[in-house]
ZABADO-139029 format. One record per residue (C-alpha): x, y, z. Coordinates in steps of 0.1 Angstrom, whole numbers, padded with zeros to 4 digits, always signed. Example, Ala and Ser with C-alpha at 12.3 -4.5 7.8 and 13.67 -1.06 7.14 Angstrom:
2
+0123-0045+0078 +0137-0011+0071 
END
This chain:
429
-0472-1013+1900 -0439-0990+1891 -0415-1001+1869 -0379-1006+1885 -0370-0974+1865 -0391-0953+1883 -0389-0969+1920 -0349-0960+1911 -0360-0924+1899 -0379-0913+1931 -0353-0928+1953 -0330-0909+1933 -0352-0879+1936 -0353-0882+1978 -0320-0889+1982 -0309-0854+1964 -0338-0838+1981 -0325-0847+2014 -0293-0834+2009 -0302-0800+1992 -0298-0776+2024 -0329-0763+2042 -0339-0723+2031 -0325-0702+2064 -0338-0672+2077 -0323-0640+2069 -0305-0621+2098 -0304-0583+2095 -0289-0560+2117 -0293-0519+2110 -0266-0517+2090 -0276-0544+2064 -0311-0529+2061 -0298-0493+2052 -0270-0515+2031 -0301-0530+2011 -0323-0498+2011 -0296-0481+1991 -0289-0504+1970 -0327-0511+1965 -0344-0479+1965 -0361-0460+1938 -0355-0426+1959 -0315-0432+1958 -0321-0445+1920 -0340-0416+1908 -0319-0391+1925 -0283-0408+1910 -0304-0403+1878 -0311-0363+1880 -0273-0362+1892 -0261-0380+1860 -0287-0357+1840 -0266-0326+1855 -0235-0342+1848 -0244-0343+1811 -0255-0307+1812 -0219-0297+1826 -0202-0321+1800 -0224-0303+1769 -0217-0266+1787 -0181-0276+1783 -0182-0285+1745 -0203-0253+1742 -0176-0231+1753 -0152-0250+1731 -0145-0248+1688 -0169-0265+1670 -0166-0275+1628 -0193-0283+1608 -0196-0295+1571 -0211-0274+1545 -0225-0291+1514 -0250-0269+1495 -0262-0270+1461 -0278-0239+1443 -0298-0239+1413 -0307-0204+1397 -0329-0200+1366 -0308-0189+1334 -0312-0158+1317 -0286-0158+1292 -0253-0142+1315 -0236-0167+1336 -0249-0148+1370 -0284-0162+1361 -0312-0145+1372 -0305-0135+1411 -0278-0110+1409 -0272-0122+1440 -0258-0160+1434 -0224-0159+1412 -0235-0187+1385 -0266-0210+1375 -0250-0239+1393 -0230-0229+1429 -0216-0259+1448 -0203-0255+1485 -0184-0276+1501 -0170-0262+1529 -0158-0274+1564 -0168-0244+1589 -0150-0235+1623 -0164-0218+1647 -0157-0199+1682 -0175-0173+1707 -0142-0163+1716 -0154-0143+1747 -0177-0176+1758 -0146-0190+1765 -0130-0167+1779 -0155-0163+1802 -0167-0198+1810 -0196-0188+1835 -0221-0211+1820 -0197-0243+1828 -0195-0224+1864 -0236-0227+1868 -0239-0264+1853 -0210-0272+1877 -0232-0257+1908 -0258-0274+1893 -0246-0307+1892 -0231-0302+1932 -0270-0298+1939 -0278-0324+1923 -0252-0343+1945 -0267-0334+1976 -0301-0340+1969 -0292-0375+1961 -0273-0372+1996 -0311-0359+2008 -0326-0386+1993 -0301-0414+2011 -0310-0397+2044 -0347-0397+2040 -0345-0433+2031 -0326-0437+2062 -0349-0422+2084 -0380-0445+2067 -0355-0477+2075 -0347-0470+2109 -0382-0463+2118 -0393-0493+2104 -0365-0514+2114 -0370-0504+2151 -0411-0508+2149 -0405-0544+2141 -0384-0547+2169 -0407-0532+2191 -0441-0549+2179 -0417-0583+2185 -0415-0571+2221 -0454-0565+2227 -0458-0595+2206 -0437-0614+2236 -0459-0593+2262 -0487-0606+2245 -0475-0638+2250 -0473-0633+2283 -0504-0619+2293 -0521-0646+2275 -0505-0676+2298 -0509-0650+2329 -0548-0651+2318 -0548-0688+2312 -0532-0694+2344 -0560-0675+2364 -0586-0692+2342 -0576-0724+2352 -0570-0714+2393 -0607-0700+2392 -0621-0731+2374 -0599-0751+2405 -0620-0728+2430 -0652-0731+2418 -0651-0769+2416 -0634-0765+2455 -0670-0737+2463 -0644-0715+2472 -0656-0686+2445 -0688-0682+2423 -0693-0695+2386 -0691-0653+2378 -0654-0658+2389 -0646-0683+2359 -0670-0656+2332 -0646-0628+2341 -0611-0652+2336 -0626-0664+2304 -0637-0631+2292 -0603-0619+2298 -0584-0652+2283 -0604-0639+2252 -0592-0610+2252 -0557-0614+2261 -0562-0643+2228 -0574-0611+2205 -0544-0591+2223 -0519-0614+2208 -0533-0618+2179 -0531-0579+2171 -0498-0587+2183 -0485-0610+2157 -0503-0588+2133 -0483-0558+2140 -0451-0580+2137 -0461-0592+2101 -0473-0555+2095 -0444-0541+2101 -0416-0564+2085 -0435-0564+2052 -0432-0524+2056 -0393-0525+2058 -0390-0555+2034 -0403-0530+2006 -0379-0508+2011 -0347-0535+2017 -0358-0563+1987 -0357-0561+1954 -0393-0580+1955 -0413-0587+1986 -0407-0610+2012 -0411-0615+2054 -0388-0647+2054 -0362-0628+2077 -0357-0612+2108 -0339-0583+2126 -0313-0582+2151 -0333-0570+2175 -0309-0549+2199 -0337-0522+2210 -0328-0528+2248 -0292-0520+2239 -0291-0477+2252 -0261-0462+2234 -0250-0429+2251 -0258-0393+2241 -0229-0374+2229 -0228-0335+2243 -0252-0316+2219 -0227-0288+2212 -0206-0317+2193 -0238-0331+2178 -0246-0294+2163 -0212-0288+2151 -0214-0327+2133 -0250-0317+2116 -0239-0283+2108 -0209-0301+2090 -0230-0330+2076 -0263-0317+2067 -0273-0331+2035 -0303-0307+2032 -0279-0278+2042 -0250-0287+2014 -0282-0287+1989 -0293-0247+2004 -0256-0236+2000 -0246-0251+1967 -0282-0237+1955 -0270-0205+1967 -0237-0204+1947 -0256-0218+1915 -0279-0186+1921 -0247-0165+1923 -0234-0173+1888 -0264-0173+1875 -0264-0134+1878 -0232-0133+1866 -0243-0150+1831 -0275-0131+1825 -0251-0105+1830 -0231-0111+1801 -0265-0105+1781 -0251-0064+1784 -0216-0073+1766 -0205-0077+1728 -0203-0108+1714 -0174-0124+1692 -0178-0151+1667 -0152-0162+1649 -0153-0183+1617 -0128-0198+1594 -0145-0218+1559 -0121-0243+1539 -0136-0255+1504 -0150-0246+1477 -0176-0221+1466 -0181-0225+1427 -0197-0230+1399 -0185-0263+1390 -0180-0292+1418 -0142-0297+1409 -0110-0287+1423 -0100-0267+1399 -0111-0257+1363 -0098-0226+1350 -0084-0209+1384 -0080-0229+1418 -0117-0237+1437 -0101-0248+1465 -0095-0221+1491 -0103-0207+1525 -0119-0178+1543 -0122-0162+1579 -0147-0136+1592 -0148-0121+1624 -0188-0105+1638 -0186-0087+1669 -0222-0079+1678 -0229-0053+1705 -0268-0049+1719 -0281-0016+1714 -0322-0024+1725 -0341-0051+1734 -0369-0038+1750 -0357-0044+1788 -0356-0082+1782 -0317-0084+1797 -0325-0060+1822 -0354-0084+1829 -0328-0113+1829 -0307-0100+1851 -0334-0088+1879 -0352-0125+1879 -0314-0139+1882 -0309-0115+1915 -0345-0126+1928 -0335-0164+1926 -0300-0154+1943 -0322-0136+1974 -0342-0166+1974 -0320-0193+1979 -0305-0175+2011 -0338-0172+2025 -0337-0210+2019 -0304-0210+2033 -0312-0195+2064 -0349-0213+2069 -0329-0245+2066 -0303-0234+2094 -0334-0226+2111 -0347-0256+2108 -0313-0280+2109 -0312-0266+2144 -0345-0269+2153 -0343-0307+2147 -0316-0312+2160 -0322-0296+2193 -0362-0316+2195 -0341-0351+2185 -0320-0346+2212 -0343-0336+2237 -0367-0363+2229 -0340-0386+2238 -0325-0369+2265 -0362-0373+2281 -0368-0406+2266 -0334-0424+2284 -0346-0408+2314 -0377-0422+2315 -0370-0459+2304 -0354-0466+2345 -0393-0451+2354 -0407-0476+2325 -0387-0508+2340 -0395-0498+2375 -0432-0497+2364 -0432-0528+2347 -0410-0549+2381 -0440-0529+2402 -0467-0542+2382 -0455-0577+2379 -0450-0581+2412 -0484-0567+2420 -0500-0590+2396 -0480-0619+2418 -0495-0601+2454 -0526-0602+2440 -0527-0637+2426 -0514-0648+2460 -0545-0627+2477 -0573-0638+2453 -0563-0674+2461 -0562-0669+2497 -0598-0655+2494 -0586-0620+2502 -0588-0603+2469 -0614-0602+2442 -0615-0613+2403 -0620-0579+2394 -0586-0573+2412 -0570-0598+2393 -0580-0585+2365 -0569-0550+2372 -0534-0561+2379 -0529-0579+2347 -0543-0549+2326 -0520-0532+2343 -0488-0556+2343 -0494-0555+2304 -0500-0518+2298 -0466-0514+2318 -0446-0539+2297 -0460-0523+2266 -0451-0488+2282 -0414-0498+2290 -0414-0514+2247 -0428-0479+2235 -0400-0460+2257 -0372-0479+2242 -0385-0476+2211 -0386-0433+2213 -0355-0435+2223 -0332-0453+2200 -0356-0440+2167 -0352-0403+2187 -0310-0413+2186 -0308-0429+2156 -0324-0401+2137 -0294-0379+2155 -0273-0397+2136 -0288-0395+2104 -0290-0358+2108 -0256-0355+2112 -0242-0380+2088 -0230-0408+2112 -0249-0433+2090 
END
């Protein structure tokens, strides 16, 4: 028997469960998937990565154009030899202290700043690759995103055919009990209830299949308790192509990444072509460079000194020339990459819009199909009952009435994956 303290506990504990709200189903339209997939993604996340990695490198190729100062603390020891220059003619005492703070400057680095030009390039490709990444994520998402709302379709279809079969399974079972048809009548109606039970089952498969494949790419951890808005029937209207080509021309993301890669190439040969110039360095020391670690002793330690080193290349075996040429290969590359991927740009966009030009064209055809087909199915039921038309028949209609609702599903899918990628292409998303 429970104690009164515990009857009070679990009708304490039903009460708050009854009022604690029941877990919804997620809604997601397009938007909200490719919403989540960016914020979600390990493409977008490793591509904002290598952009922040290039935004370092142009942040250090700006300090290395710039000043820099250094402190200097050595100590030398030299071994004795009875004169207070010591052994190594070369070191000015036994004991030498430096302590020195050094400043120093390629003065014709920053005059000519190319480097920072290159990282700068550098990081703009970096940019649009991440912009390439988004895009292909986009493309993954809206295929996805439309399968689901396809296989939901055939799913229904499935549903369908299924009571279509049991409905002829039952008027043949009817019959035969009437000896209006033969027992074979009722084999073939349950033969194709079975399958129709498979069909569906396939069906629902596909569904589950498919939502866990977008639910990878639009949770941070997996989960099917959502649904889409599933708006596949909904046909918006091709634009002309000639605006479409002028919008992906403009929009590209792969194309930014061929052009900026060609202006990176172009200052790169610029650079290696400083390797044929002089260099400056200029260097200013403030300490002291002495024999005892003190300010002063018998003269003032304390002091400064500037040098200037201009160094001009005289041989080095071809290796700048070498430089140079590999710099003016990677330059004639990247506009062959720039033209294949105009090449290509427009060949995509010309096959996307085709495939939905002819895709919206044939989805009337698909619908008609699918209204002919029905209605057959309905004839033919009507004639099978009225002895005039065989099992077989029956059968052959509803094969048919479902192949032509799954044709019609498959048509609206090309088309709005065939537009949607369109719009990916030229930045609409």
């Amino acid at each position: 028997m429970l104690k009164p303290s515990k009857v009070l506990d679990c009708f304490l504990f039903l009460a708050v469960t009854a009022t604690l709200p029941a877990q919804q189903t997620l809604s997601i339209d397009l938007k909200d998937a490719l919403r989540r997939a960016r914020q979600y993604g390990g493409q977008i996340e490793a591509a904002d990565i290598a952009t922040r990695l290039a935004q370092e490198d142009r942040k250090q190729a700006v300090a290395g154009a710039l000043p820099t100062v250094t402190a200097f603390n050595q100590y030398i020891y030299t071994e004795g030899n009875g004169t207070p220059a010591g052994v190594f003619v070369a070191n000015d005492g036994v004991h030498v202290y430096n302590e020195q703070l050094q400043a120093h400057e390629e003065v014709l680095q920053l005059a000519r700043r190319g480097e920072i030009r290159v990282a700068r390039a550098a990081e703009a490709v970096q940019k649009a690759r991440s912009d390439v990444a988004a895009r292909g994520l986009n493309a993954a998402v809206i295929q996805d995103y439309y399968t689901i709302g396809a296989a939901e379709d055939k799913l229904a279809n499935a549903q369908k055919s299924l009571t279509e079969a049991q409905q002829f399974l039952d008027i043949t079972q009817k019959q035969e009990k009437g000896g209006e048809v033969a027992h074979a009548d009722v084999i073939k109606a349950q033969i194709q209830l079975q399958q129709r039970e498979r069909d569906a089952q396939e069906a629902q498969f596909a569904v589950d299949k498919a939502k866990v494949a977008l639910a990878v790419l639009i949770f941070p951890s997996l989960q099917q308790n959502y649904e889409i808005v599933n708006d596949l029937a909904q046909l918006p209207a091709l634009t002309p192509f000639e605006e479409i080509s002028a919008q992906g021309s403009a929009n590209s993301a792969d194309l930014h990444v061929a052009q900026a890669s060609l202006t990176q190439a172009q200052l790169a040969v610029n650079v290696a072509r400083y390797g044929y110039l002089p260099s400056l360095g200029l260097d200013v020391f403030y300490g002291l460079d002495a024999n005892e670690l003190a300010i002063r002793n018998e003269k003032q330690n304390l002091g400064y000194v500037a040098q200037a080193t201009l160094n001009v290349p005289v041989w080095n075996w071809g290796a700048i020339h070498s430089k140079v040429k590999q710099a003016s290969l990677h330059e004639q590359q990247a506009k062959l990459d720039l033209t294949l991927t105009q090449k290509q740009l427009a060949a995509s966009l010309a096959n996307f819009y085709e495939e939905a030009k002819l895709a919206f064209t044939q989805i009337e055809s698909f619908k008609s199909s699918a209204d002919l087909a029905a209605e057959s199915l309905r004839l033919t039921l009507l004639r099978y009952k009225a002895g005039e038309a065989s099992a077989l028949e029956v059968v052959d209609a509803q094969t048919t009435a479902s192949q032509a609702r799954n044709a019609y599903d498959d048509g609206l899918l090309r088309y709005r994956v065939a537009f949607a990628n369109l719009q990916n292409l030229t930045g609409n998303f």
